[in-house]
N, C-alpha and C positions, 0 to 999 in steps of 0.2 A: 625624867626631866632634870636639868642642870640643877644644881642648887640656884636658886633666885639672890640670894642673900650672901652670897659670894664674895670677899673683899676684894676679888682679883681685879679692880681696876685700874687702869694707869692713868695718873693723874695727866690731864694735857700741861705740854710745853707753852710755855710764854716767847712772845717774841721779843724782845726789849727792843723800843726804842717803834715801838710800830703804829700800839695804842696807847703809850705816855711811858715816858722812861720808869724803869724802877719800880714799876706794878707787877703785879703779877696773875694781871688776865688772860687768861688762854684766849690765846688767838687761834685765826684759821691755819695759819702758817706751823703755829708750835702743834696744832693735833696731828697736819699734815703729816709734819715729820715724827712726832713723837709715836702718835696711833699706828697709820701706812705705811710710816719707813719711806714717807719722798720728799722732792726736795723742792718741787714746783708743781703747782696746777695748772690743767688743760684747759687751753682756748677760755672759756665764759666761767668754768668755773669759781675762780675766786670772785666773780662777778658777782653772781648768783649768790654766792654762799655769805658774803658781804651784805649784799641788798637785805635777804629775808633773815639775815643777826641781828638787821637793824628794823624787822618787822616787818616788812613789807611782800606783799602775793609774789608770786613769779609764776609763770607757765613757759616752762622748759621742752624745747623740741631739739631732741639730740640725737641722733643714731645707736644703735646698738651699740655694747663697747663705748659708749664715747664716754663715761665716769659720770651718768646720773643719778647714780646711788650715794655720792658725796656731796652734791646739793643739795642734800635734805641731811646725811648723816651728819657733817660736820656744824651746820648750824643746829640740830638739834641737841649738839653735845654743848653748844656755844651757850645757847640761850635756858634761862633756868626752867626747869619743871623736864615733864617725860614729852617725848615727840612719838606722835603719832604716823605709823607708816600701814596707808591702807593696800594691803598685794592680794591680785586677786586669786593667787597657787598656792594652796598649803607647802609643794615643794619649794618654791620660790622663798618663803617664810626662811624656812626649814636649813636653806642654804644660807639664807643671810642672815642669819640669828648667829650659827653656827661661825660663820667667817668675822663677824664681832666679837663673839664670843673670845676665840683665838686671840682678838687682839686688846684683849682684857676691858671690852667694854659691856654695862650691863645691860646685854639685851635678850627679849623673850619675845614668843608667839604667843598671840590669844586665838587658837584656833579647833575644831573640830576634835585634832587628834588628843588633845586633853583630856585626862579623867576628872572626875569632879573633884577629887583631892588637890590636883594639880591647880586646876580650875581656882578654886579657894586660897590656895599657895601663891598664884601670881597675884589674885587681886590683894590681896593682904601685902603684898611688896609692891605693887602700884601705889595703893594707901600709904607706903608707909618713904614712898620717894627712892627707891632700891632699885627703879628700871629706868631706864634712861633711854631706851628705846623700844615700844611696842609696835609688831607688826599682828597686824590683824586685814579679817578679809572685808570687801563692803558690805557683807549683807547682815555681820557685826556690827560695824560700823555706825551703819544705818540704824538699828534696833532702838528706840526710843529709851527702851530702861540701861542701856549700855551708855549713851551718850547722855545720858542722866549720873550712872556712875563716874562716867571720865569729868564728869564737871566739879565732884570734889576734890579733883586734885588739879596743881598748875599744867598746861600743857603749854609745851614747849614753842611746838608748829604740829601741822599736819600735812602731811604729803603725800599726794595721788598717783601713784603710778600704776605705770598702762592707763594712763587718762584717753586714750583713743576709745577705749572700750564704751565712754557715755554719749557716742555718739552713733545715730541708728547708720550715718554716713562713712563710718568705721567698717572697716574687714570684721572686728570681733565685738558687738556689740551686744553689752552685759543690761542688760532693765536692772539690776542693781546699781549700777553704779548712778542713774539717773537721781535718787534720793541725798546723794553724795553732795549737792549742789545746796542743802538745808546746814549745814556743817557752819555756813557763814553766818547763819543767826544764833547757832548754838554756842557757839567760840567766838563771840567779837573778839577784835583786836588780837587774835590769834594768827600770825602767819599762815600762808595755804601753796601750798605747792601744787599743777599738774604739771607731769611726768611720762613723755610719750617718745619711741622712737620713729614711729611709720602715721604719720597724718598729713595729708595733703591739705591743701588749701582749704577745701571746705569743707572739712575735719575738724583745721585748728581752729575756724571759728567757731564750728558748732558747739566743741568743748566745751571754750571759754567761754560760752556762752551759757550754759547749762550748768555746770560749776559754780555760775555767779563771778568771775573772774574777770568779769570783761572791765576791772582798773586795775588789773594785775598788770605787770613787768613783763613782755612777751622776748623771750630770749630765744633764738632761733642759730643752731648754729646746723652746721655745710650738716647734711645727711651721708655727705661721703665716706665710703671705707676705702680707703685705696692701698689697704693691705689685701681687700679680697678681688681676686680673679673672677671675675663675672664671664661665663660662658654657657652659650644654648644651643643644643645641637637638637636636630630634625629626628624623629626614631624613624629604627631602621630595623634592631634586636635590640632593643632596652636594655634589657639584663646586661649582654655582653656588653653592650656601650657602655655598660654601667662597670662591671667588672675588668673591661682596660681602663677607665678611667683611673680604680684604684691601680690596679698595678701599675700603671703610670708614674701616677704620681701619691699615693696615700697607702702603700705600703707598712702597717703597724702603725695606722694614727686613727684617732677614734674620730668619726664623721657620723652623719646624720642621714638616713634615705627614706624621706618624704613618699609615701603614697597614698591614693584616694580613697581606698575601699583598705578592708580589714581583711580580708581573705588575698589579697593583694600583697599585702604589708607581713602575713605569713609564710605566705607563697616566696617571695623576695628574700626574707629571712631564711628562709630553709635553705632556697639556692645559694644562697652566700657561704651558708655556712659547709654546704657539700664542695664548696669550691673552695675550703679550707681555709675561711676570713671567720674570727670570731663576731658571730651574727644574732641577734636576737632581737625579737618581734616589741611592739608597744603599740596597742591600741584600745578603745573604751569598753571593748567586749571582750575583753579577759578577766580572769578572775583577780582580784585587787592584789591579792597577796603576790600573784605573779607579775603583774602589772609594774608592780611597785618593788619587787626582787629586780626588775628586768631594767627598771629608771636607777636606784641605788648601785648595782653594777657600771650602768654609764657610768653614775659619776664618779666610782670610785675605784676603776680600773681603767688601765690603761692599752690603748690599740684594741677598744670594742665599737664596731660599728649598730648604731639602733636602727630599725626600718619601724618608721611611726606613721600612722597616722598624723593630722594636724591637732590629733587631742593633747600632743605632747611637746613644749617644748617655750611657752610663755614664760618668759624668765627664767628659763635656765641658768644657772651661773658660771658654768663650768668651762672655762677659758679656754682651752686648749681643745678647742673644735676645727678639728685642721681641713673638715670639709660639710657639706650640705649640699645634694645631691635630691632633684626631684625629677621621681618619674611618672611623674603626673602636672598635669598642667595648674596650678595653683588658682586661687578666686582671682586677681588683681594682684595689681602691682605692691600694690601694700601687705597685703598679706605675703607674697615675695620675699621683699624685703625684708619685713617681721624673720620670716624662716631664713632663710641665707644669711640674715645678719647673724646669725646665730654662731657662723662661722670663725676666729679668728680675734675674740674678744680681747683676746692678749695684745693684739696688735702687731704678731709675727704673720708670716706669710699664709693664706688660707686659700681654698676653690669654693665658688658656688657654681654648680650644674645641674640647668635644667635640659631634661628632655620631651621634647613634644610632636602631638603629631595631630593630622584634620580629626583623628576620633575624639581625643582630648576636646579640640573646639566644641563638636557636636556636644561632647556630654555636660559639660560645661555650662552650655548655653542652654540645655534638655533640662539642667538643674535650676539653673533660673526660672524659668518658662515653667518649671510644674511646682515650683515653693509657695507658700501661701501668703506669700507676701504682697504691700499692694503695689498697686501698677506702679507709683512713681518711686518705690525702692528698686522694683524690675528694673527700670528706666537706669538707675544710675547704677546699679550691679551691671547691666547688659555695657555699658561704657565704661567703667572699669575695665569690663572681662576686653574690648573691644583693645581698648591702651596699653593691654595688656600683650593681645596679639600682635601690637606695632613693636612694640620692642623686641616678641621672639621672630620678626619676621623683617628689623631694620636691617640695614645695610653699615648705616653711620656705630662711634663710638658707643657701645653700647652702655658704658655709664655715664655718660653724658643724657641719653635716651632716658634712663631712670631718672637721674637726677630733675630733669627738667617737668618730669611730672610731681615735683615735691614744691614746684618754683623754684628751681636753683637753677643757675645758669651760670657753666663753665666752656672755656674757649680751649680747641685743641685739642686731640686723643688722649685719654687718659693713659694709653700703652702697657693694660692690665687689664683688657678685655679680649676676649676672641676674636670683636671684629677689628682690632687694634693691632695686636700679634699674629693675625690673618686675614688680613683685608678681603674683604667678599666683593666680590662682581657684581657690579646691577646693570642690567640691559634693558632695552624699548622691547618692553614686551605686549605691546596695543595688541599684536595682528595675532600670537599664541591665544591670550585673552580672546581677543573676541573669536577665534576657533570655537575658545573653551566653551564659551556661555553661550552661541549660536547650539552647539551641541547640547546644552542643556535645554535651550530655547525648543527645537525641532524634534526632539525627544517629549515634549510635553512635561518638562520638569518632572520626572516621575521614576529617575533610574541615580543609583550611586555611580559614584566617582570609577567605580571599576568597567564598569557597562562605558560609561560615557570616554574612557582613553582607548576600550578598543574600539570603539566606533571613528575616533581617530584615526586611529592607526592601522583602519582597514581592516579588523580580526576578522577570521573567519567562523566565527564563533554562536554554536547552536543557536544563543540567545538573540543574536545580533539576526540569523537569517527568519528568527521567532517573528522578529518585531518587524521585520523587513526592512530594518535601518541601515542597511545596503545599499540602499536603491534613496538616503537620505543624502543632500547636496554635502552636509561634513561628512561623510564616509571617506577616510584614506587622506584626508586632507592635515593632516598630521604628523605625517611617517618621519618630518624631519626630528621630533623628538622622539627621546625614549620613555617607559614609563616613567621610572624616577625622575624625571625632565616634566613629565604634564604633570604626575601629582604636585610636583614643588606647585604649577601652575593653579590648580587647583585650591591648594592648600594657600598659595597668599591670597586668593580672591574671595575666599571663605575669611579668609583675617580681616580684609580690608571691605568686607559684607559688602562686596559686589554678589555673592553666593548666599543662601541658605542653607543648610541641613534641616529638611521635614522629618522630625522627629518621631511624625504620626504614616511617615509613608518609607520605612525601612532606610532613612539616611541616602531619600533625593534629595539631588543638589537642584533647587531655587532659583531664580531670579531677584535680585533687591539692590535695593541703595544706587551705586553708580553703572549698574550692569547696562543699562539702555544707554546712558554717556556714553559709554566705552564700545557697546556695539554702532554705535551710530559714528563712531569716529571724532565724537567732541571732544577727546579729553588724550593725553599721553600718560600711558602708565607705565611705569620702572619698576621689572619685577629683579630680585637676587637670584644670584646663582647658588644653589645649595653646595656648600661643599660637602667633598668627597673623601672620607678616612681612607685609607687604606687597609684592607683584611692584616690580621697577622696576629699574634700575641705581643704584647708588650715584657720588654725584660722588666726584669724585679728585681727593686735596689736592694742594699743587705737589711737584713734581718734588723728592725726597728730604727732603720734610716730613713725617715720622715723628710717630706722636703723644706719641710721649714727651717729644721733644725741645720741639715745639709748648707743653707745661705746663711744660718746664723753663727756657724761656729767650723772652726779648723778640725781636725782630724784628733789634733791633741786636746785640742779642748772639749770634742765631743764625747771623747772616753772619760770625761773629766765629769762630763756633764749625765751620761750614765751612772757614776758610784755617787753623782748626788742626788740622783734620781732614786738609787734602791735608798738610800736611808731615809729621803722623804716619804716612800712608800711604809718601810716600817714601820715610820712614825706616823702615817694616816691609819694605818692597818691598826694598829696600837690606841687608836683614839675611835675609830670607827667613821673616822672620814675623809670626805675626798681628798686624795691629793692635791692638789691647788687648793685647799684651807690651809694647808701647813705654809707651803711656797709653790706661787704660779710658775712655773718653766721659763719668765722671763726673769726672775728671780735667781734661779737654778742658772740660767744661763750668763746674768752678771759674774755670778760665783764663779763658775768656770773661768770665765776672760781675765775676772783680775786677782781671781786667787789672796782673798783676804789671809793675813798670816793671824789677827787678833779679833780681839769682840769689837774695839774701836772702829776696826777698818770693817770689818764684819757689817755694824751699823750704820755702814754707807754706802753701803747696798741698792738700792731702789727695792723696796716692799720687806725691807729689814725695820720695824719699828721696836721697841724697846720692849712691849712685851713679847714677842716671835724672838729678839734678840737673846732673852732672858730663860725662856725656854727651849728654843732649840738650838741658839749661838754654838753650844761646845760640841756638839753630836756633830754639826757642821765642820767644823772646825776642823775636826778629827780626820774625816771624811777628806775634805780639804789636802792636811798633812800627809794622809796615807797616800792621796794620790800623787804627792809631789814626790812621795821615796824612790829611789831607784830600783828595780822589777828586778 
């Protein structure tokens, strides 16, 4: 563990002339630039960070990436005593202890991985006023004789992140976090922050509700990323769909590939890595030391793709996620988002790509239907999963399509989505439809999707003269489409639960919701046209030509941006941590552009703050010069 007792702090900057000439109180302004090296804060931030300096609740709904880690840090440093920050990932901890650390402020973990030495060492520097910022998890938090200890000393604020978690109407919902809401009788008059990036409407109430926060400050800003590529394609071959994607476009960048099962997420991983992409597995059924070899690696090498399960990836901090890639169909939209946002933290260019297909649907809704949970969680998990099928199967903008399930409403294509950059076809598909479900109707609901397109299409097929479904009035009344043509058909009427999947009778397709509408001719329905990739391989850019980097930087700059790339490696290597603790890539790629020659110009940097300036200004520098000599 760090030394606790460390004098490496940097004192905050004053702003003169902000909060009364000629004082010298740290403002938001002077830690900004003094701490993180910037020179302005985003959107609501100074809002936020202003409102709870001056004591007051906030509940903060920001997007991933969008800096809600400085709405609690920067007041917590403002206001006297230590600030309490509850996370619920030891990694999560672990990364942002460490990324403070760096910038000489005192902060520690009160968590799990402590020994009782250690244990004893931090509380002795709580006691004695030496931290300034403790993260711990809630089930600490919570603990009666902890929150008895945290009372002998001043607290600063306390801040909730991943606040979605305390609600049962949440994608990830924690029964810890529900005691979190007692916090308000234990700490009067103590600031209180939640912290959430993926809560819908009746999420953010529940929270605030639950927290005790309901005269809190509701700060709500856009959910939008419109650095990340939002695209869904239909499966067809996963894998490969998966592996031109990278060679596409993720060529030597490290991305994320979400799957369902654990034997899946092996399987995945092994194929990647025979396909010669540095690949390796993360899920709950590994042994921890590998688990956690296999999470440290991400984060502290560069161009590794992880294939996880969803046990991994809550708070991650590691900026330079240049993609998130799921081949599995996720719970809902929120949980989605939660994962994709994951992408692109930096704020440079990023892809989210999901793939899915009618098995996904089935299993999905198989997992609902056999959980123990009660009917009215069913209820609104089954409508999630439901909202979740209209976005992979709309026609319109497809981040607008998200967005408008958070309440937000935007006019116009974003022109950073798939159906944006390839506008999809939707046609009057009533008379396909009612084919479809008459065939399932005159079958007696009792056959899959595969029985039911050759009965279509006329097969002549053992099963078909089994059943005598030859001699049935849909027999051959089909033949204008092809398979891939009726499954798509299929496949949106199972999304738009005109279809069921009986779970209990080998994946027959049902009758439900608007199927009688639509056979009876009450209603017009607009199905899409799937599109259609073209076979082939994809060329493959050079050798750690990233696309992000590609729009961000010239030819000279990006050689530039390489030799500051290996000496910030040495110097994470040399410290034992990730890369982006040292300097984020959008840091590295300021350097580049404007080629500081001094520490002066150096510290005007964007995420050059005075202690990063003081430690690794001249190694930079160097690096810098060398690259400007002639070859």
């Amino acid at each position: 563990m760090t030394d606790l007792t460390s004098d490496q702090t940097t004192a905050p900057a004053t702003e003169p002339g902000t909060e009364g000439a000629g004082t010298d109180r740290p403002t938001p302004h002077g830690i900004l630039k003094s701490l993180f090296g910037h020179e302005t804060f985003r959107g609501q931030q100074e809002e936020i960070i202003r409102h709870v300096w001056q004591g007051g609740d906030a509940v903060v709904f920001a997007p991933t990436g969008g800096g809600k880690s400085l709405c609690y840090q920067v007041p917590g440093l403002l206001r006297p005593g230590m600030a309490i920050v509850v996370s619920p990932l030891i990694a999560l901890m672990r990364d942002q202890v460490e990324a403070l650390r760096q910038l000489g402020v005192r902060a520690a973990a009160y968590n799990s991985d402590l020994g009782e030495a250690e244990v004893q060492a931090l509380r002795r520097a709580m006691l004695a006023g030496e931290i300034d910022l403790l993260y711990a998890a809630p089930e600490r938090v919570a603990l009666p004789s902890f929150v008895a200890f945290l009372q002998r000393m001043p607290i600063a604020l306390i801040a909730i992140d991943e606040a979605h978690c305390v609600s049962q109407w949440g994608h990830d919902f924690r029964p810890e976090y529900l005691k979190l809401g007692e916090l308000a009788e234990s700490f009067p008059g103590v600031p209180r922050l939640a912290l959430t990036a993926t809560a819908d409407p009746q999420t953010q109430r529940d929270l605030v509700h639950r927290l005790r926060l309901d005269d809190a400050r509701i700060f709500i800003s856009s959910f939008d990323r419109p650095n990340i590529r939002f695209s869904i394609e239909v499966k067809d071959n996963p894998k490969r769909q998966l592996l031109g994607f990278l060679q596409r476009e993720h060529h030597g960048d490290s991305g994320i590939v979400y799957c369902l099962s654990r034997r899946k997420v092996e399987e995945t991983a092994e194929w990647l890595a025979g396909q010669g992409l540095r690949a390796l597995p993360y899920h709950a059924g590994m042994p921890t030391a590998v688990r956690q070899a296999n999470q440290d690696a991400f984060l502290k090498e560069e161009g590794l793709v992880l294939v996880a399960t969803i046990a991994f990836g809550m708070g991650i901090d590691k900026p330079d996620v240049r993609f998130v890639a799921h081949l599995d169909l996720p719970s809902s939209i929120e949980a989605y988002m939660q994962e994709a946002g994951r992408a692109g933290r930096d704020g440079l260019p990023a892809n989210a790509i999901l793939f899915y297909g009618l098995a996904d649907m089935a299993l999905r809704r198989r997992m609902i239907d056999d959980s123990g949970s009660p009917d009215e969680i069913k209820r609104v998990e089954r409508a999630k999963l439901s909202a979740l099928l209209g976005i992979c199967e709309t026609a319109e903008c497809r981040r607008n399509a998200l967005l408008r399930h958070f309440g937000e409403h935007r006019e116009g294509p974003c022109g950073n989505c798939d159906t944006c950059l390839s506008p999809v076809e939707s046609y009057d598909g009533t008379v396909p439809a009612q084919k479809a479900l008459s065939a399932v109707y005159r079958t007696g609901q009792r056959f899959g999707i595969g029985h039911l397109i050759d009965l279509l299409q006329g097969s002549d097929s053992d099963k078909i003269r089994q059943w005598h479904h030859d001699r049935l009035p849909t027999f051959g009344v089909g033949r204008d489409l092809d398979k891939t043509e009726w499954q798509s058909v299929f496949r949106q009427l199972v999304a738009r639960g005109a279809l069921e999947v009986d779970h209990d009778a080998y994946g027959a397709l049902r009758l439900a919701g608007e199927a009688r509408a639509i056979l009876k001719g009450e209603m017009k329905l607009m199905l899409r046209h799937d599109r259609r990739r073209k076979a082939g391989r994809a060329a493959r850019p050079a050798a750690g030509e990233s696309a992000a980097l590609r729009q961000a930087l010239d030819a000279g700059e990006a050689q530039v941006f390489e030799q500051l790339r290996a000496v910030r490696t040495t110097l994470a290597r040399e410290q034992g941590v990730p890369p982006y603790i040292v300097f984020q890539d959008t840091t590295l790629i300021a350097m580049a552009k404007a080629r500081p020659r001094d520490l002066d110009a150096l510290s005007e940097i964007p995420g050059v703050g005075a202690s990063k300036l003081e430690r690794y200004g001249t190694r930079f520098l160097e690096a810098l010069q060398k690259a400007d000599e002639p070859s």
